[in-house]
MIPAGU-312602 format. One record per residue (C-alpha): residue in one letter; y, x negated, z negated. Coordinates in steps of 0.05 Angstrom, whole numbers, padded with zeros to 5 digits, always signed. Example, Ala and Ser with C-alpha at 12.3 -4.5 7.8 and 13.67 -1.06 7.14 Angstrom:
REM residues 2
A-00090-00246-00156/S-00021-00273-00143/
REM end
This chain:
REM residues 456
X+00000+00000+00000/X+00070-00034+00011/X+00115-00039-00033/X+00170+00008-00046/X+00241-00030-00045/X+00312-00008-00057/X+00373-00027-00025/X+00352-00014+00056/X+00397+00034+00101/X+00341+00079+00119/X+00270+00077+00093/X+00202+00110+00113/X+00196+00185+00089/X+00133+00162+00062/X+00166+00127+00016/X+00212+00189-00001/X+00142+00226-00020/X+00114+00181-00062/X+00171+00177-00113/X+00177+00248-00110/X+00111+00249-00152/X+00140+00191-00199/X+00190+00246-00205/X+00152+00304-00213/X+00102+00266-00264/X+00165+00251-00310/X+00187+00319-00306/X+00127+00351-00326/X+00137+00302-00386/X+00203+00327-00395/X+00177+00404-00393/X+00121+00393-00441/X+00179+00367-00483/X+00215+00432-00479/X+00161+00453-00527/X+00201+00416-00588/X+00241+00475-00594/X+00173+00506-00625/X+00157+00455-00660/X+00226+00447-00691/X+00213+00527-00703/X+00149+00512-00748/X+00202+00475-00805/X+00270+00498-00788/X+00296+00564-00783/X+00365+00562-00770/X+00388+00565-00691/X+00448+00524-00700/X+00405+00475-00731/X+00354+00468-00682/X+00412+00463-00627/X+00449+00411-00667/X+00386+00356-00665/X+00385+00378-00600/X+00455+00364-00582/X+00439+00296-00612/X+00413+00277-00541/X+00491+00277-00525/X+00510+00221-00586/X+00450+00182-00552/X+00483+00190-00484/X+00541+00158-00509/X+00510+00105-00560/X+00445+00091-00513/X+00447+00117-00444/X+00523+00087-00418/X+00502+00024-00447/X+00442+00005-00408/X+00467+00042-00346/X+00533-00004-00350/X+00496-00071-00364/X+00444-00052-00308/X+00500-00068-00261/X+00508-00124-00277/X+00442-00161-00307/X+00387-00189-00254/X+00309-00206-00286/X+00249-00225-00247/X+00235-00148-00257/X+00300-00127-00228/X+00352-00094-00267/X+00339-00017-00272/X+00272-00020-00272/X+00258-00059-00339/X+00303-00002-00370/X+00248+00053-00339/X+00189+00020-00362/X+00211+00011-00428/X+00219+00074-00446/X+00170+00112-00411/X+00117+00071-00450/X+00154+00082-00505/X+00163+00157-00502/X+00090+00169-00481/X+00076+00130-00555/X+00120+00185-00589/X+00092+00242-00547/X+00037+00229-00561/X+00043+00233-00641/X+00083+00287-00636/X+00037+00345-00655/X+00006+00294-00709/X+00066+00305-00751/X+00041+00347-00806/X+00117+00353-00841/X+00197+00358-00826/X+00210+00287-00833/X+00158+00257-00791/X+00170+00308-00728/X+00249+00292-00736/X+00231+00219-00728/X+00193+00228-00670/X+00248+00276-00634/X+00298+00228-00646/X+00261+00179-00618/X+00238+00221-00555/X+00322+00227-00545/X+00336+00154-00555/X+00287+00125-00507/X+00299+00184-00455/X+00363+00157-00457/X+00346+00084-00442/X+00297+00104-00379/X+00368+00127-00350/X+00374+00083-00306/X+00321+00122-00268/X+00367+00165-00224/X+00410+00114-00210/X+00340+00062-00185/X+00321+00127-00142/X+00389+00133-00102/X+00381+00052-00091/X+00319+00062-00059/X+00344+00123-00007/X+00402+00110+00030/X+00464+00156+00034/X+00444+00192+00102/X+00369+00217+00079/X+00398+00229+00006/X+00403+00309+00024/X+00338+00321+00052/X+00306+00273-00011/X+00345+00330-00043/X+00310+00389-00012/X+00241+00357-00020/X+00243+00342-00087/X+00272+00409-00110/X+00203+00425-00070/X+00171+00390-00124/X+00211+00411-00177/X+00187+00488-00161/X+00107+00466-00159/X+00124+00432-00217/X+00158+00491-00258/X+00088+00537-00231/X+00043+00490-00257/X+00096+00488-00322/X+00087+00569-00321/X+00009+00559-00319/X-00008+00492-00352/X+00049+00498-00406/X+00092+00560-00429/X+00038+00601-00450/X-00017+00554-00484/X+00028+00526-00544/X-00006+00564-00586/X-00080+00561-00561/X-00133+00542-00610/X-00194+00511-00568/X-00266+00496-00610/X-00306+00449-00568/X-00369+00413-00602/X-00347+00418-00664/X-00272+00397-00650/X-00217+00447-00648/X-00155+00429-00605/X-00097+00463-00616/X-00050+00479-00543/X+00008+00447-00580/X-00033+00379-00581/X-00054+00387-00506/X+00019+00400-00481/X+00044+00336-00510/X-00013+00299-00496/X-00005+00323-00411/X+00067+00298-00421/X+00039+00232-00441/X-00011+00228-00379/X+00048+00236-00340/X+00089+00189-00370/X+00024+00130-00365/X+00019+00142-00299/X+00094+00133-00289/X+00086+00065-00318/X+00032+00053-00275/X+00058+00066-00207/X+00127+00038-00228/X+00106-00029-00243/X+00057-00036-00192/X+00090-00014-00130/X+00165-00003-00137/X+00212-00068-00126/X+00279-00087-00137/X+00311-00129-00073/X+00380-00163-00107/X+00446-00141-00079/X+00478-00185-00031/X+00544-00178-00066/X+00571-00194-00140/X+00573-00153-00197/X+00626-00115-00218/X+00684-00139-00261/X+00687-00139-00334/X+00744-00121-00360/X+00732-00153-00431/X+00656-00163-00485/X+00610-00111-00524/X+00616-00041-00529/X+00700-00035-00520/X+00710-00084-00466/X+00645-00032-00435/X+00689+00028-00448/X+00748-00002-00420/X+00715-00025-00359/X+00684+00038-00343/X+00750+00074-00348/X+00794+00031-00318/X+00752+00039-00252/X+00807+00089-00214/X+00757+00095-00158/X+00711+00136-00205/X+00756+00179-00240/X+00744+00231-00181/X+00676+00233-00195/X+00688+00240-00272/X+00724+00296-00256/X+00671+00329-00207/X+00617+00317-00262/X+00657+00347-00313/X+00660+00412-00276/X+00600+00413-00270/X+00575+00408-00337/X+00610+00461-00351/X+00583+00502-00297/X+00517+00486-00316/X+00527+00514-00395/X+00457+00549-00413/X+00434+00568-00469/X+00406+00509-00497/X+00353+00511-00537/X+00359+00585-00573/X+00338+00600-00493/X+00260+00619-00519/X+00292+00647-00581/X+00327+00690-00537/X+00254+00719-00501/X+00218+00712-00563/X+00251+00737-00635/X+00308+00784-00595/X+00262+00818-00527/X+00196+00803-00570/X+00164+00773-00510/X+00106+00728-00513/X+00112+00654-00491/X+00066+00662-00433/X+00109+00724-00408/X+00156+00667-00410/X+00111+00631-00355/X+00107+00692-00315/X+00181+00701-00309/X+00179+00632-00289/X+00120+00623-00242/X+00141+00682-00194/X+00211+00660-00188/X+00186+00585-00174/X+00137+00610-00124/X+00189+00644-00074/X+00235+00586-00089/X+00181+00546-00067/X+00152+00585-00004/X+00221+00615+00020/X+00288+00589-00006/X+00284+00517-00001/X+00257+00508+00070/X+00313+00544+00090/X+00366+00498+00044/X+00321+00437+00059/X+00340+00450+00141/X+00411+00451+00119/X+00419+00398+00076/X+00439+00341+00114/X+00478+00387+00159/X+00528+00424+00119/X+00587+00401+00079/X+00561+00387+00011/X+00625+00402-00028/X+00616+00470+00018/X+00542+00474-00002/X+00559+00457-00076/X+00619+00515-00077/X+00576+00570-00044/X+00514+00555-00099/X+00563+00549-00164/X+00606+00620-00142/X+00544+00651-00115/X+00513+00637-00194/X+00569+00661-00238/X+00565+00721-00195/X+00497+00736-00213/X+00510+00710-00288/X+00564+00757-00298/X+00523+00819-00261/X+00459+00809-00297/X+00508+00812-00376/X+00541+00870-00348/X+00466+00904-00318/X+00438+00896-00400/X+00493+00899-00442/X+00515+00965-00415/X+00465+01003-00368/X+00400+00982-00407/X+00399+01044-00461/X+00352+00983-00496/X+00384+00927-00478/X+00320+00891-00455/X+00302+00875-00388/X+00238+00884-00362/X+00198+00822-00337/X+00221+00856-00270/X+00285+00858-00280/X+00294+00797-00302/X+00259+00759-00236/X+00306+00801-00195/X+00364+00780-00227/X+00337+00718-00247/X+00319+00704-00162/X+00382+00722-00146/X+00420+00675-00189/X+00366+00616-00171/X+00376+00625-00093/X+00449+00605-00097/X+00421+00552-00158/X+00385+00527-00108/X+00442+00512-00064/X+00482+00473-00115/X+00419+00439-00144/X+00397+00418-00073/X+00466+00392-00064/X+00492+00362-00132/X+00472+00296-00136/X+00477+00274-00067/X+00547+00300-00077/X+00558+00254-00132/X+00541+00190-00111/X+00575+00208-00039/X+00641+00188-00081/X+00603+00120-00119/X+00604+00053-00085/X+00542+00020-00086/X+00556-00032-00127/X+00588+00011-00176/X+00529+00059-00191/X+00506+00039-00252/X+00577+00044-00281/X+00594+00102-00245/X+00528+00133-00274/X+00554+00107-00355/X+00615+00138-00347/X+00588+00208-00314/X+00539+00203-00379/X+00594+00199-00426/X+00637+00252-00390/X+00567+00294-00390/X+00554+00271-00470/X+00633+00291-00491/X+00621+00361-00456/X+00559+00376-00469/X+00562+00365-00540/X+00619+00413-00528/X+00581+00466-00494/X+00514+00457-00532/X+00544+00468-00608/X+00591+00519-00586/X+00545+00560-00558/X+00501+00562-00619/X+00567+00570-00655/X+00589+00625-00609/X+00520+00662-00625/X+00525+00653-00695/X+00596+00685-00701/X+00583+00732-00656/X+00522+00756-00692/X+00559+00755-00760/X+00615+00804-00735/X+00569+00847-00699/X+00495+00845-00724/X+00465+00854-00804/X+00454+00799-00842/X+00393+00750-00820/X+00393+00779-00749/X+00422+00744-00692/X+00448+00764-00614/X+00425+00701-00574/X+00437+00747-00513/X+00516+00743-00529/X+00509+00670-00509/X+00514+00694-00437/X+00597+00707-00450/X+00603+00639-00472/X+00569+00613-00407/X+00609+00657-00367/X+00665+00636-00393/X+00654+00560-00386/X+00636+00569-00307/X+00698+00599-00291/X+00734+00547-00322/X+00691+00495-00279/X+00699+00535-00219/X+00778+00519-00226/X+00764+00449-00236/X+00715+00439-00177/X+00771+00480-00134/X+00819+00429-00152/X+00773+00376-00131/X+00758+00409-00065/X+00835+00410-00043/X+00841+00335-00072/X+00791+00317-00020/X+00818+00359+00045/X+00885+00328+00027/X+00847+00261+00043/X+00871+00227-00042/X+00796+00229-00054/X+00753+00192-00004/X+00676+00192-00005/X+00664+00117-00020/X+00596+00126-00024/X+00578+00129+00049/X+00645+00082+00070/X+00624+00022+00025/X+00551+00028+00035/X+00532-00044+00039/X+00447-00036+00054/X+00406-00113+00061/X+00387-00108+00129/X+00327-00149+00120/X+00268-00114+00104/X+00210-00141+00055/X+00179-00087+00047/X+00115-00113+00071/X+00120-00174+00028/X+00073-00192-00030/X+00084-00153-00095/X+00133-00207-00146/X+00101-00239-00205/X+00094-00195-00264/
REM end
């Protein structure tokens, strides 16, 4: 098999394929992690605090994540420079994954989830090795096949996962519990993204230098990442956004399970028919488009098309529903509608990003996006729990809580997005933001990509 390299200005589709399943594998680690929330749920029963050591993903952003994504720009090892990051801590989260549903008590689990945050935040440099590998001009069909994946991978979520956390299997006299075998899939995944990683992906050194410093440790960082005018643009892009993207965290399953007392698998369900006609009808279509259409244009027409459907599906509960719970139905319908024009500004998002970061600047550019991302998400996250909280103090008895009233809060943050991604949109048709990503694209011409594997 050759070797997989980065920094080439177009590259077999093969190649495209294969790290789609490196991909895939790490998000079906990152779903089986979705069942912390649970497992948070066994020794804590407040929602705000189960959102807040969630939310602690965002200090970890800001402590861990800009860090190594700054100094991958500008460090070089016989092993590359992202992908030391990556290997690190995907070995190291399929460790704590893997203990996970050991932890008998609150202490031990709380070590374990802070760890699982920390060391996601390290492997950050993932994206960033990805977008070195494909080149800016087959960025937006990558796009379109891996939200392919993503859509198998959220069905075989729906079957493998949702529904079997709490499964008790006796086998030969051993009894497995489905909370041990979610984890323990997570960790498969994440071995065998160690595996392929280190074996057939390669690092090819950039022609140029690295970036500038502007001063040592974790100010002069700061300060450098900032003081890059060229990315402020896409601070500001990201940072809509984020705030577009405002969900409901994790009270999400609260939301399904205490409030519309539905079971987890109905969970899957909701999710497995709405990933299968993503899968079989509405990304072909995008996936045909991708590389055709304006991005920004794409981007626009998926976030409007959303907060449409957001604000349609509050209004369709909260006042025509004499119950005010959907039906499974009703909530693919609404839920298809609002992941069709998802689908659109998913498929188009982070090609639209780096479109506006030079090459050389990525890793940077990525830092800073994860601290604007960290400040506004840590925003977004403990405000929502805060908004449900309130909300269900004012409204609801004592001990009872409205996680549906979350949905006003999310409204609310999209439309302020929307105005900032408008504002974006005329910067660029007035020609004072330029897309620097495809104008300083600097690819090594020569290819090695059939050349022996480096020294490990």
């Amino acid at each position: 098999m050759h070797i997989i390299e980065t920094q080439h200005k177009s590259i077999p589709w093969r190649w495209v394929i294969l790290l789609q399943f490196v991909c895939s594998a790490r998000l079906l680690a990152l779903f089986a992690s979705g069942s912390m929330t649970f497992t948070m749920r066994k020794f804590i029963d407040s929602p705000i605090i189960i959102n807040s050591v969630s939310s602690l993903d965002v200090l970890f952003n800001l402590l861990i994540a800009a860090p190594c994504l700054y100094y991958s720009d500008r460090i070089w090892t016989r092993h590359g420079r992202r992908l030391p990051f990556v290997l690190i801590s995907f070995f190291v989260l399929g460790v704590v994954i893997l203990l996970l549903p050991l932890a008998e008590s609150a202490v031990p689990m709380a070590v374990l989830v802070v760890l699982w945050l920390i060391f996601w935040d390290v492997g950050s440099t993932f994206d960033v090795l990805i977008m070195e590998i494909i080149p800016p001009e087959q960025r937006g069909r990558a796009s379109a096949i891996g939200a392919w994946f993503f859509q198998i991978i959220i069905l075989l979520s729906a079957i493998v996962i949702s529904g079997r956390f709490d499964d008790v299997v006796h086998s030969v006299g051993i009894t497995l519990r489905g909370e041990a075998l979610v984890y323990w899939w997570g960790a498969g995944c994440l071995a065998f993204c160690v595996i392929f990683l280190f074996l057939f992906v390669r690092e090819v050194k950039p022609l140029g230098p690295p970036p500038v410093d502007h001063g040592r440790g974790l100010k002069g960082a700061l300060t450098t990442i900032f003081a890059e005018k060229t990315l402020w643009p896409v601070y500001l892009l990201v940072f809509s956004t984020v705030l577009m993207q405002t969900g409901l965290g994790a009270i999400d399953p609260l939301l399904m399970t205490e409030q519309w007392g539905y079971s987890k698998q109905d969970m899957g369900t909701n999710i497995f028919v709405g990933g299968l006609l993503n899968l079989v009808l509405v990304i072909p279509l995008i996936g045909l488009l991708a590389d055709k259409i304006d991005r920004l244009k794409l981007f626009s027409i998926g976030v409007a098309g959303a907060l449409f459907g957001q604000i349609a599906y509050y209004g369709y509960v909260q006042f025509i529903l004499p119950d005010q719970r959907p039906s499974i139905g009703q909530m693919i319908l609404f839920g298809q509608f609002m992941s069709l024009f998802g689908q659109f500004a998913g498929i188009a998002l982070q090609p639209l990003i780096f479109e506006y970061i030079p090459r050389d600047k990525m890793g940077t550019a990525q830092a800073g996006l994860n601290f604007v991302r960290s400040i506004t998400r840590l925003v977004t996250l403990n405000g929502i729990g805060i908004w449900v909280a309130l909300y269900s103090k004012w409204f609801l008895p004592e001990g009872k809580f409205d996680y549906f009233s979350g949905y006003l809060f999310m409204i609310l943050m999209n439309v302020l997005g929307c105005a900032f991604l408008v504002y974006f949109g005329l910067q660029v048709k007035r020609g004072k933001i330029l897309p620097l990503g495809r104008t300083e694209f600097h690819p090594v011409e020569e290819s090695t990509a059939t050349a022996p594997p480096p020294a490990r």
